[in-house]
C-alpha positions as CSV (number, residue, x, y, z in Angstrom):
1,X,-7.7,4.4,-1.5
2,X,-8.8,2.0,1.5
3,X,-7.0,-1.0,3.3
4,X,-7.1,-4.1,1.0
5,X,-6.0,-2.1,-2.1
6,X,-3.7,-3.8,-4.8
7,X,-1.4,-0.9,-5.6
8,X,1.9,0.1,-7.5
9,X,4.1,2.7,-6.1
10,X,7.0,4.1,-7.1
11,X,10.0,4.0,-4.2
12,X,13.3,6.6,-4.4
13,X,15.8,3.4,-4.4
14,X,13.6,0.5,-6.0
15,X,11.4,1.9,-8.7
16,X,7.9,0.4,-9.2
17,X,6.9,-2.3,-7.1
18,X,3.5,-3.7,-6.3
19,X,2.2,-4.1,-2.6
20,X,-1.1,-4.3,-0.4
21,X,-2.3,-0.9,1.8
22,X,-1.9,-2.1,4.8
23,X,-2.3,0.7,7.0
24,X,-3.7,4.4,6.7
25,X,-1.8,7.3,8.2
26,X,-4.6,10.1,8.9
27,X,-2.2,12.8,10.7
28,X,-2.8,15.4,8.3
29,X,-5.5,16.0,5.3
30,X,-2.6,17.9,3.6
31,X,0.2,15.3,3.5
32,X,-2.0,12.0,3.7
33,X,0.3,8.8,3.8
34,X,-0.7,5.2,3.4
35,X,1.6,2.4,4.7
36,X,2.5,-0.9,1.8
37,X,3.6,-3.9,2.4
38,X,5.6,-5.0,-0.8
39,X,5.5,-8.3,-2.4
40,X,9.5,-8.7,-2.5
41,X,10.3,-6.8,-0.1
42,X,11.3,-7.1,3.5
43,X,9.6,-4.0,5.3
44,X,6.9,-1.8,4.7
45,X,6.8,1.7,2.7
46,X,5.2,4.9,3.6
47,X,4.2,6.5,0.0
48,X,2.1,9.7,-0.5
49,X,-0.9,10.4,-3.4
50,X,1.9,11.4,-6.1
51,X,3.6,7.7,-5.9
52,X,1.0,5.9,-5.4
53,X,-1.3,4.3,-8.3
54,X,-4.6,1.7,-7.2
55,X,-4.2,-1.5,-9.6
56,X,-7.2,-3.2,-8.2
57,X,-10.3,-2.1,-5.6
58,X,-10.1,-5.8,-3.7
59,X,-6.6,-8.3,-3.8
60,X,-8.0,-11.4,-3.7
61,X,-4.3,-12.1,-1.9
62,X,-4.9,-10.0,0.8
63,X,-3.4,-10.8,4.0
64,X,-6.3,-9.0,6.4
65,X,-9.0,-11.5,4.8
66,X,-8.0,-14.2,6.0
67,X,-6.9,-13.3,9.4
68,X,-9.5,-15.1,11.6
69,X,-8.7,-18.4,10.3
């Protein structure tokens, strides 16, 4: 899974929701987290590899593509 990812993830309070990896957390090869940003909602999740499913390779929604404009 890389930055850019369309993903599902399942959250303790929300169930499934879809969101963007926005952010990698490398601190341990054991306990790898990636940081989602959530279509509908307000702030950002920390999931692990059990919760997290890749929907597509490249969101053509992206938020980081279009940054420079």
């Amino acid at each position: 899974m890389k930055v850019g990812n369309l993903v599902k993830v399942k959250t303790k309070q929300y169930g499934e929701k879809f969101g963007l990896i926005v952010g990698i957390d490398d601190g341990s090869k054991r306990n790898p987290r990636w940081r989602i940003r959530l279509f509908d909602h307000p702030r950002d999740v920390f999931a692990g590899p059990k919760d997290v499913a890749v929907i597509s390779e490249t969101a053509l929604c992206s938020p980081l593509t279009g940054a420079s404009q």
